[in-house]
C-alpha positions, 0 to 999 in steps of 0.5 A: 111656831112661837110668840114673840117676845114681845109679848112675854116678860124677857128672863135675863141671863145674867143680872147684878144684884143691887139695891140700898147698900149699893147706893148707900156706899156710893153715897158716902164715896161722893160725900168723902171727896175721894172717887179716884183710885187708890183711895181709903174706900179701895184700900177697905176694900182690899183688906177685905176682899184678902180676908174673903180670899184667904190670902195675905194681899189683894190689889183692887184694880179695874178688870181682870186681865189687867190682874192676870197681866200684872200677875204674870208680869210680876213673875217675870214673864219674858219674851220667849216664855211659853205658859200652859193655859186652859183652852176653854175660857174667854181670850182674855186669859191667853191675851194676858201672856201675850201682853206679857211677852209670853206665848200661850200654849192651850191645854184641853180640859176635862169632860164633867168639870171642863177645868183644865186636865191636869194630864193635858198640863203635863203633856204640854209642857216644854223647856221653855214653860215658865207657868201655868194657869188654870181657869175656875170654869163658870165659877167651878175651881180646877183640880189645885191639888194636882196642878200645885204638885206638877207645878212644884214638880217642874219648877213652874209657878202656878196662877188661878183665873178666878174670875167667875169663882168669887165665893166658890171653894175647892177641899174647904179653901176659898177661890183666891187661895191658890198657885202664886196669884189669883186674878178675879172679875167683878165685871156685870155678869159676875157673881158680885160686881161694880159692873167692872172691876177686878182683883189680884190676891197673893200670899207671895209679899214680893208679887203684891208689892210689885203689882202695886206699884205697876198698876199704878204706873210704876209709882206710889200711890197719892194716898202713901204721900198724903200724910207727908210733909212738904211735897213729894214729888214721885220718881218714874224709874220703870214703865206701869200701868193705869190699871187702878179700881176707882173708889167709887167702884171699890165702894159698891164692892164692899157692899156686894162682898157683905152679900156674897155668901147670899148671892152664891147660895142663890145661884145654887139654889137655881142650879139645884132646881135646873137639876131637878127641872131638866135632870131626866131630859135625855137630850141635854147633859147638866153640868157637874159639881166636883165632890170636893168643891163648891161652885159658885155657878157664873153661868149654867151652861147645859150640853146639847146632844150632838144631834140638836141645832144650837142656833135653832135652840137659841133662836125659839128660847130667845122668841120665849122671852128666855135669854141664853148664849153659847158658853165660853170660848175653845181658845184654841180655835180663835185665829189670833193665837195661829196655830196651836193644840188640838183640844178636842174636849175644849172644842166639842163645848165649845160647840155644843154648850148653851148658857140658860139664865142664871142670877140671884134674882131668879124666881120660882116662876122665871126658873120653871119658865126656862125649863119649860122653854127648853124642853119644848124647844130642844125636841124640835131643833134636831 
């Protein structure tokens, strides 16, 4: 029914964006003698990734749970605290308060944007909430108006997991900029990235000075001690992490942050010609952008009519040289957490959702290759 792979150039579904910059901020790293975390390049690189977030503090660590697990640790998370997450979204988020002591309890998510619902917040509620998080779904911000005022409202603090939104905005401010901490991903399939990598940004100085100092096993860091005299010797008073970004990886950071509003553009330039491409094709649903936020599109995931065979589809488009992978995940559903809420929107994406290729290095001819792919394939997969 179809030709192999083999015989096509394969579209791939993600890809980083790296080139001259890249190499030339690696370069200077090596040249400086300072690769390790912690050092001149990451503290740039912080100051700039802050002033990117809009928001007083960034803490460049190494992935992004690691962010979450500090931010939720610096909010005093305990044994028996329970915290309302989005169900649709890779484990990590819910793993994070696990790591913290917490239990995680899933919120469904709205139908257009598939961000958490803020009704579902409110509904999930219980004495011993302490938090909420909310995730920025494939790169689109949650609704941050109404779960800051429900969070407000119930004495709760709020974190933004942010890890597909670098570059994204919701009513004009920056992903980053909201609840008491954000956490992001600099992982490779992310907008900007150093392959791994993360970020925590706060405007809260007591959640930053905190998370500093247990991303780093509950020590100052080498570069504070450098211009001291004699020989300091750091005290272990607490339990911290290994959770620092090296420099080197701070340093391919900096060069990607100059491209970011380049690269989101780019995305969202595919994404407008998927509109244009696949719009009229009854048998898949697009995803929607919130009037009052622009999204940095991580992914681009289309709705599959319930009448369609996902595997199939993914089967032929993989044969055309066309990668694609289902969405995200109904964490709900995963058997580590056990019984948990039903969250039948979170479950029917979860289901139905098919990621196409989406990258900033998508061509013209590579977009309208996808398309065609799937309104061929999709017909005969019912």
């Amino acid at each position: 029914m179809s030709s192999p792979a083999t015989t096509v150039d394969v579209i791939a579904l993600g890809q980083p964006t790296f080139g001259d910059p890249e190499i030339r901020a690696i370069e200077e790293v090596f040249r400086s003698g300072w690769v390790a975390g912690q050092g001149p390049t990451g503290q740039r690189f912080g100051e700039a990734f802050a002033r990117s977030a809009g928001t007083r503090f960034a803490l460049p660590v190494n992935n992004c749970t690691a962010a979450l697990h500090l931010a939720v640790s610096a909010l005093g998370l305990k044994a028996g605290d329970e915290v309302v997450v989005a169900d649709y979204t890779f484990p990590a988020t819910g793993h994070s308060v696990v790591y913290g002591g917490g239990t995680p309890v899933f919120a469904d998510v709205l139908p257009d944007t598939w961000t958490i619902d803020p009704a579902a917040v409110e509904a999930a509620i219980t004495e011993r909430t302490v938090g909420i998080m909310a995730v920025d779904t494939l790169g689109q911000l949650a609704d941050y108006a109404e779960l800051e005022a429900i969070a407000a409202k119930r004495g709760l603090w709020l974190v933004e997991d942010a890890a597909c939104s670098s570059g994204a905005t919701y009513q004009g401010r920056p992903a980053g900029s909201f609840g008491d901490a954000a956490c992001f991903s600099f992982h490779g399939r992310k907008g900007i990235t150093a392959g791994e990598g993360g970020a925590l940004t706060t405007d809260r100085e007591d959640i930053a000075t905190r998370a500093r100092k247990t991303h780093n096993f509950g020590i100052e860091s080498a570069l504070s001690r450098a211009g001291t005299t004699g020989l300091p010797v750091p005290e272990f008073d607490e339990i911290g992490y290994n959770y620092k970004l090296s420099d080197v990886s701070a340093a391919i950071m900096l060069a990607q942050l100059d491209r970011l509003p380049d690269l989101v553009k780019a995305r969202q330039d595919v994404a407008a010609a998927y509109q244009r491409l696949l719009g009229d094709f009854d048998l898949v649903t697009l995803p929607v952008t919130g009037k009052d936020r622009t999204h940095s599109w991580q992914s681009y995931a289309l709705t599959l009519d319930p009448s369609v065979d996902r595997g199939v589809v993914a089967s032929e488009l993989r044969s055309r040289g066309v990668q694609c992978n289902f969405g995200t995940y109904a964490s709900h559903l995963q058997p580590v957490y056990g019984e948990t809420n039903p969250c039948p929107v979170s479950a029917d994406l979860f289901r139905r959702h098919l990621a196409i290729p989406m990258h900033a290095n998508l061509t013209e001819d590579q977009i309208e290759r996808v398309a065609a792919a799937v309104r061929e394939v999709v017909p005969t997969a019912r």
